[in-house]
N, C-alpha and C positions, 0 to 999 in steps of 0.2 A: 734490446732490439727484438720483433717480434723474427720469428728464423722463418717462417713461410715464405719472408717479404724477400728474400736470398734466393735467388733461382739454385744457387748452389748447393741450396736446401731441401730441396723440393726431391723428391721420391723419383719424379720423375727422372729429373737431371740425373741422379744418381743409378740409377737403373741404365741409363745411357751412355753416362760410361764404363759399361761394364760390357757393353756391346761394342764399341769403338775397334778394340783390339782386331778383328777379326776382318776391318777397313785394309790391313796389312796383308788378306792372303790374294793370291793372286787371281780367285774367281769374285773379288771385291774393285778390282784395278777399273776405272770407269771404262777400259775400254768393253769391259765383257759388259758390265753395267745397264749399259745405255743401249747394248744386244737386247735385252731381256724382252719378251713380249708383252705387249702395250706401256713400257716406261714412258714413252711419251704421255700417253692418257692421264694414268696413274701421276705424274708426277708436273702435272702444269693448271692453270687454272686462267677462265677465261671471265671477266666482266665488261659487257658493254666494249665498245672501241679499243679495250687493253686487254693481252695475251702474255700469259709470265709462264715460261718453261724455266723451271730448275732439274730438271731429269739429269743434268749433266753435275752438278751437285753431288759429294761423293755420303749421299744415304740412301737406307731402302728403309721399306714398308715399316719396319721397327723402331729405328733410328726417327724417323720422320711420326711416327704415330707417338713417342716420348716427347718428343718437341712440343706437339700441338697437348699432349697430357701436363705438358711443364705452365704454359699460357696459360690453360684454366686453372692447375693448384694458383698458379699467382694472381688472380682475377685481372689479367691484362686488358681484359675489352671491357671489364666495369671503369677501371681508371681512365680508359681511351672516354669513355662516355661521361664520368663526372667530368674529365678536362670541359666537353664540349656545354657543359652546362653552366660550368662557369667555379668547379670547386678549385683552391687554394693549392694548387700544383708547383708553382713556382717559389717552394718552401721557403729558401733564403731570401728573396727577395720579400715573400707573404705574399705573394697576388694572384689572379688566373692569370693562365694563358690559353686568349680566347683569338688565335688567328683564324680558325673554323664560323667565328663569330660573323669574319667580315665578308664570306660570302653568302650567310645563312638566308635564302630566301622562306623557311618556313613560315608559320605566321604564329611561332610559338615566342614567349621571353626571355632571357635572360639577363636575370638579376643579380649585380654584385653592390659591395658596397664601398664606398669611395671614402679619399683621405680624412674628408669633416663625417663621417660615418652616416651618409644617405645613401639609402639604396632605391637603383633608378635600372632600370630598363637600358641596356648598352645599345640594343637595337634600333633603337629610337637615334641615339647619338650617332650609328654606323651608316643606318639610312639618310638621314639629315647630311652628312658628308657627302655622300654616293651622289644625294640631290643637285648640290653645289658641285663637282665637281661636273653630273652632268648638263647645268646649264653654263660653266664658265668654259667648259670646250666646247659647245656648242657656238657660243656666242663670239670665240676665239675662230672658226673654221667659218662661219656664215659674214665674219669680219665686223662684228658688231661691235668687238676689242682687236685694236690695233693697236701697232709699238707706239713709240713716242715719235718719231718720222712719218706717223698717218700711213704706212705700211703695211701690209698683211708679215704674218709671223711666218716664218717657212722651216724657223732651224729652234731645238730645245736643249739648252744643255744642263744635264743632273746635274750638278753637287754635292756630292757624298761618298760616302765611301763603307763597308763590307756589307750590312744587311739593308743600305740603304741604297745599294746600286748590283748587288753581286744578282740577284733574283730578276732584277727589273731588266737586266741586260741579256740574259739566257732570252726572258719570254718574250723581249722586244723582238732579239736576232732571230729567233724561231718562227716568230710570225711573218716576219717582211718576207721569207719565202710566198706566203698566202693570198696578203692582203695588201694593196696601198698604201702608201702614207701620206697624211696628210699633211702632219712636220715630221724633220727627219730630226731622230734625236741621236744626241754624243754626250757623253761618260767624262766626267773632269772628276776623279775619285782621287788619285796618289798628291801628294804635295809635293814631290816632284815639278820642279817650274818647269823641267820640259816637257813634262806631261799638259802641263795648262798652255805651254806657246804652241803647240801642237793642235791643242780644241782652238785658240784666239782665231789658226790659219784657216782653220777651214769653216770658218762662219761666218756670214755680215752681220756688223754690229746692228745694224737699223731692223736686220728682219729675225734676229734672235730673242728669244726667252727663257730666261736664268730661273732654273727652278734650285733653288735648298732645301734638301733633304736631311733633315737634324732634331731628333728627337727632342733631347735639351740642348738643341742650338750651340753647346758648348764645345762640340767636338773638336778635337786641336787642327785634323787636315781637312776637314771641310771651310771651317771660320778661315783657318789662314787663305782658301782656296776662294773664299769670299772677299777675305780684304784685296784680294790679288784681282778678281773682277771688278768690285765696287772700284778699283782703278783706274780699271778699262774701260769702263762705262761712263766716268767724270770725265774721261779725257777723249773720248768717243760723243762729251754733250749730250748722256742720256741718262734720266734719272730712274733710280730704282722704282719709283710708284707705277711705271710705263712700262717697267718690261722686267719686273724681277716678282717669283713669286715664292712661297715658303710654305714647307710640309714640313708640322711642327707641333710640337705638346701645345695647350691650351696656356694661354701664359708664358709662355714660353720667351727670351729675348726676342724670339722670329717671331712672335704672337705682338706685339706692342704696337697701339694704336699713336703713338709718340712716333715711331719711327715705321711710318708708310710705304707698306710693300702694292703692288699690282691686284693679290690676291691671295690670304693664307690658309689653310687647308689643316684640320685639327689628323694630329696620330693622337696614339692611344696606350696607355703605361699596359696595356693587359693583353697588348702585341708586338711582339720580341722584332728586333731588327732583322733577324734572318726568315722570321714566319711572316712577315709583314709585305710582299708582293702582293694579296689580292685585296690589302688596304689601300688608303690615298698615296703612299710610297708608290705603289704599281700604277693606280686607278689615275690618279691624274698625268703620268708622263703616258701611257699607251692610250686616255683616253684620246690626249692631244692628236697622237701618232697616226690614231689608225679610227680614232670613234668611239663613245661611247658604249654604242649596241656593241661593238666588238669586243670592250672592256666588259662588257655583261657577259656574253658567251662564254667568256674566258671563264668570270666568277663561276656559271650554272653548272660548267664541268667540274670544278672544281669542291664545288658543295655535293654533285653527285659522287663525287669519290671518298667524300667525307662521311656521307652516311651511309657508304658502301662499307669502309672502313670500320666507322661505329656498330652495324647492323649485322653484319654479313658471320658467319660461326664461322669457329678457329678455324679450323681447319680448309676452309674454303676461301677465306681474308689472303688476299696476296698483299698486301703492306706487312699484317704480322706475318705470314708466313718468310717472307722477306727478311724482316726484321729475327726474327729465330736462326732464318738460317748463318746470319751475320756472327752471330753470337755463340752459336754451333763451331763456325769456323772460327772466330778469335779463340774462345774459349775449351773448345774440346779436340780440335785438329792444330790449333795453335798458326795460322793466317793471321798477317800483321799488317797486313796492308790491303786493298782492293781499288782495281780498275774500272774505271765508267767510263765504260768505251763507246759512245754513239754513230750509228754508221749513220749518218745524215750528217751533211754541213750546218744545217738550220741549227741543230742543236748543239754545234760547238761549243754556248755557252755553259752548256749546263754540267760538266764537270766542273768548274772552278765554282757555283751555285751550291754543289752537292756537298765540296768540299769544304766552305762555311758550314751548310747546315748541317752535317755530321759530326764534325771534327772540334765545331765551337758547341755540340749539344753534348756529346757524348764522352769527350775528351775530358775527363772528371776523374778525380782521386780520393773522390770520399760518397759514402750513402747518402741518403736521404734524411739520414738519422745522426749526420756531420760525423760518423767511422770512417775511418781510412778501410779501401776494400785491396781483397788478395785475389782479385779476380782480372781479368781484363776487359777495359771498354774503349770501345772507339775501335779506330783503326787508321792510318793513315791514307786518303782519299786523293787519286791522281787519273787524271785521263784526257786521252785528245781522241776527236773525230776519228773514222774509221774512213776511208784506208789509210791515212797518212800517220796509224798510230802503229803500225805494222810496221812502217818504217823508220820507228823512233822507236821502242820499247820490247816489242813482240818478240824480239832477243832472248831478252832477260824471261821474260812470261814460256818462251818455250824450252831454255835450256839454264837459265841461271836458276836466280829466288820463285817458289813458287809462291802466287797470288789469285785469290778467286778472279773472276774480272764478270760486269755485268753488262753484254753486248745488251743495246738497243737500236732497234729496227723500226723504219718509217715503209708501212705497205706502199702507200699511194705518196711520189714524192709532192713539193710545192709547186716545181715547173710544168707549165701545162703545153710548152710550145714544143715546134718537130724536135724531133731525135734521131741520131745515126746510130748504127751499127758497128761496130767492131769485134772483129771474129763471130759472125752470126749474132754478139750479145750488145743490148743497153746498155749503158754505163748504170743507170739504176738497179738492173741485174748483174751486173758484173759488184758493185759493190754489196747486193745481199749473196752475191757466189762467195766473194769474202769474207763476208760476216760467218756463214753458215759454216764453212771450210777453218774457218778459226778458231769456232766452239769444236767441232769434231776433232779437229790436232791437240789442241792441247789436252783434251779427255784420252783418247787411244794412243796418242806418240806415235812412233814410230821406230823397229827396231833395224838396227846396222850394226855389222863386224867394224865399221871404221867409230871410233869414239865419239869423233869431232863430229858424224849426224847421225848420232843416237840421239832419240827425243822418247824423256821415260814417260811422259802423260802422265795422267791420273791427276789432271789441272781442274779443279771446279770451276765452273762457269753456271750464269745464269742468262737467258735471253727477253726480254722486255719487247711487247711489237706494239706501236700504237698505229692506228687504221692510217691518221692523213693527221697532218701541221694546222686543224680548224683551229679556232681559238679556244674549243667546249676542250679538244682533249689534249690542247696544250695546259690547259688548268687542271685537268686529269691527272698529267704528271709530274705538274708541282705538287699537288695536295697525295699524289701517290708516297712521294720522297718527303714527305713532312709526314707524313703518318708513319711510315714506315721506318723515320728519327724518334719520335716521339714512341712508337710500342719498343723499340730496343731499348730508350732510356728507361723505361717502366719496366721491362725486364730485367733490366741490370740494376733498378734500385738505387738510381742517380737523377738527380733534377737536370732534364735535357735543355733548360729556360735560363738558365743560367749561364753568364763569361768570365770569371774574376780574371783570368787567366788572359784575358785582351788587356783587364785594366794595368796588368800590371809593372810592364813596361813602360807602357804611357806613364804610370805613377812615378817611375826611377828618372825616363828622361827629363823632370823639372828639377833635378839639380844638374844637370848639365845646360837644360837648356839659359838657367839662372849666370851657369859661368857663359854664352854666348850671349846674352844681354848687356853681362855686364862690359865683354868687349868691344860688343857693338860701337857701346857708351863712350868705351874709352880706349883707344887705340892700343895704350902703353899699360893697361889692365893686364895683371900677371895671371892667369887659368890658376886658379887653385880649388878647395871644397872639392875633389874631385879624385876617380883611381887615376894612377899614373900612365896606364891603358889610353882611359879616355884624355886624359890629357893629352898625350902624342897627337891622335887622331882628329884633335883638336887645332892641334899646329897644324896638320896637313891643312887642314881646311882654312883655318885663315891664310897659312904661305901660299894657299894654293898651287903647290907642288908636292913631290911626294920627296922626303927627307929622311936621312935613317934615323931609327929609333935614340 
């Protein structure tokens, strides 16, 4: 193993913590900290429509200048830049990962080479999608495709489930603050039946469009979630050619000109389930929702943050700077977990979004070099809206486990109608009085002779502001959170593109699901091949009641 390629190696990192210690005396405690004069200047950075304060982050000048000295021993913005051109990142698998691909409006190439070993221009491919999908919602909204009832479309429902619905629902729900829709769409992800009688209620069959989202069509809760439609739709007297359409590999079982969908839309092996929103996964359910043009605006911010990301020195890059300071706190302060706290409603999605893309990139037990590492990566990834996450958590964040947490802030909210006052204040003021008042308590605490409301502070936090909910810089903050996965996995010297760790469950439940087959089959079929565990929980579920062990 070459030892550079180890941040734990690196001159810098080591030099770093030799300064740490001194984070313990009391003129280190963030409340004096964040006193200092100009720490706000000094310690936040601002690109375009996005403002990232980490001032409250517990480093100074030192600490912070070793970090940004750690990124350049380890060439972290060369690896950011070959990812985008298309080098062989996603080691175990052998392929790129090229999601930065799918918004690239430049007018440069990139060339990989494919399974029968031709190399071809992806761009070419990426655009040719973009094309089709902008003429089939086109011709979907102007009604020039209508269901099989000669009906306009009014309602879209996904099928899929983690990176094929978890991104697309953050940047759907973020938008409808903004913009109209022109279909409203709903999430049929769990195999949960009552998750699917739930979508059945609230749509008409005549004026709905089934989209499937499945890379290799193989998925086990999507398919099931398909066979469960393709029922409702026979028994509804509508056939899949008329109102069912498919986002799918090339070839794919959803690709087969044998069995006739409405319209099928190619993904792409060199874009991961979870980085794959500003491909045909995102591009065709929001073109439907909201327009094309606005699927574009969405991409433009989006590729502006990428080569903000790619271009921009260490030191001034908020995604790696972000991404360092993660790694700082798992690794050299020892934080196990972090908060994505958004004070906007719109953006309620996007913690469960974050938490896919983090936790399935980084969640890794070995290098890139297939060594088991002695270091720590990832973190655990949890959070709801702000204020209502103050009254669920902010408990625990002020007096129990401590955890960094990354408030984000909307300047100009979506609603543009009257507003009242309460005690002189906006409710959109009143909710950044909270935001602001949440980063400050848990930095300085609070002290009291009584125990029970001593609050010791000295909580890291970071704050994220984006200007307004447009579609340019809702694509700003997905490609911000994908950049900023991506340089942690490069720093930590783990393939961020990779999940065995999803497969592997899946892989175990087909001998159990083999003994529920076979019951199915035959009533008086004894469970066996199986632990005695799952056999119990077995019974329950056919007696359908619960029985002792």
């Amino acid at each position: 193993m070459n030892k550079p390629d180890l941040f734990v190696n690196t001159n810098a990192w080591k030099k770093l913590l030799k300064e740490i210690y001194k984070l313990n005396y009391k003129e280190f405690h963030l409340k004096n900290l964040v006193c200092q004069k100009n720490r706000l200047k000094l310690f936040s950075r601002q690109h375009c429509n996005l403002f990232f304060d980490f001032s409250k982050q517990r480093i100074d000048n030192l600490i912070f200048s070793y970090l940004i000295d750690m990124s350049e021993e380890l060439n972290i913005k060369d690896k950011f830049s070959a990812m985008t051109k298309g080098a062989v990142v996603n080691v175990t698998e052998n392929r790129p990962a090229l999601h930065t691909a799918a918004r690239d409006f430049s007018t440069s190439e990139i060339f990989i080479t494919d399974k029968d070993n031709n190399r071809h221009n992806i761009l070419l491919d990426i655009r040719g999608v973009n094309r089709k999908i902008k003429k089939f919602s086109g011709q979907v909204h102007d009604k020039t495709i209508l269901s099989g009832s000669g009906k306009a479309f009014t309602d879209a429902v996904i099928i899929g489930i983690g990176g094929s619905y978890l991104g697309l629902s953050f940047i759907y729900n973020a938008m409808l603050s903004n913009y109209q829709t022109k279909l409203k769409l709903h999430f049929l992800s769990n195999v949960d039946i009552d998750d699917y009688a739930q979508t059945i209620q609230t749509v008409n069959p005549d004026t709905t469009l089934w989209i499937v989202i499945s890379k290799s069509y193989t998925t086990i809760e999507t398919m099931a979630n398909l066979n469960q439609v393709l029922l409702h739709l026979q028994k509804s007297n509508i056939s899949p050619e008329k109102q069912l359409i498919t986002i799918t590999s090339k070839g794919s079982p959803g690709d087969n000109p044998e069995d006739p969908v409405l319209e099928s839309f190619h993904m792409f092996d060199f874009i991961g389930g979870r980085y794959s929103a500003t491909s045909a996964v995102g591009g065709v359910p929001l073109s439907l929702a909201f327009g094309y043009d606005v699927f574009e605006q969405f991409l433009k911010g989006a590729h502006e943050m990428d080569l903000y990301a790619a271009c921009s020195d260490n030191g001034e890059n908020i995604p790696l700077i972000a991404a360092l300071l993660n790694v700082f706190n798992s690794n050299a302060l020892g934080y196990k977990a972090n908060g994505i706290i958004p004070y906007s409603s719109a953006l309620a999605k996007l913690p469960s979004h974050i938490q896919q893309l983090s936790m399935e990139s980084l969640g890794k037990s070995v290098t890139t070099c297939n060594e088991f590492l002695d270091y720590s990566t990832g973190s655990i990834i949890f959070g709801e809206p702000g204020t209502n996450a103050q009254h669920s958590f902010f408990q625990l964040a002020h007096q129990g486990m401590a955890f960094p947490i990354e408030f984000i802030g909307v300047i100009n909210p979506g609603y543009k109608g009257e507003c009242s006052q309460f005690k002189g204040v906006y409710n959109h003021q009143e909710l950044w009085a909270n935001m602001l008042s949440q980063a400050h308590s848990l930095a300085a605490g609070k002290n009291s002779s009584d125990n029970a409301r001593h609050f010791p502070g000295d909580r890291p936090s970071s704050t994220l502001i984006i200007q307004d909910l447009t579609a340019e810089n809702i694509g700003k903050l997905l490609s911000f959170y994908e950049a900023k996965t991506v340089f942690e996995g490069f720093i930590l010297n783990i393939n961020p593109f990779d999940q065995f760790g999803v497969e592997l469950g899946k892989f175990n439940a087909q001998d159990i699901r083999k003994e529920i087959v076979s019951k199915n089959q035959n009533s008086q079929y004894k469970i066996q091949n199986i632990d005695d565990t799952s056999k119990f929980y077995l019974k329950l579920l056919f007696n359908k009641k619960i029985i002792k062990p």
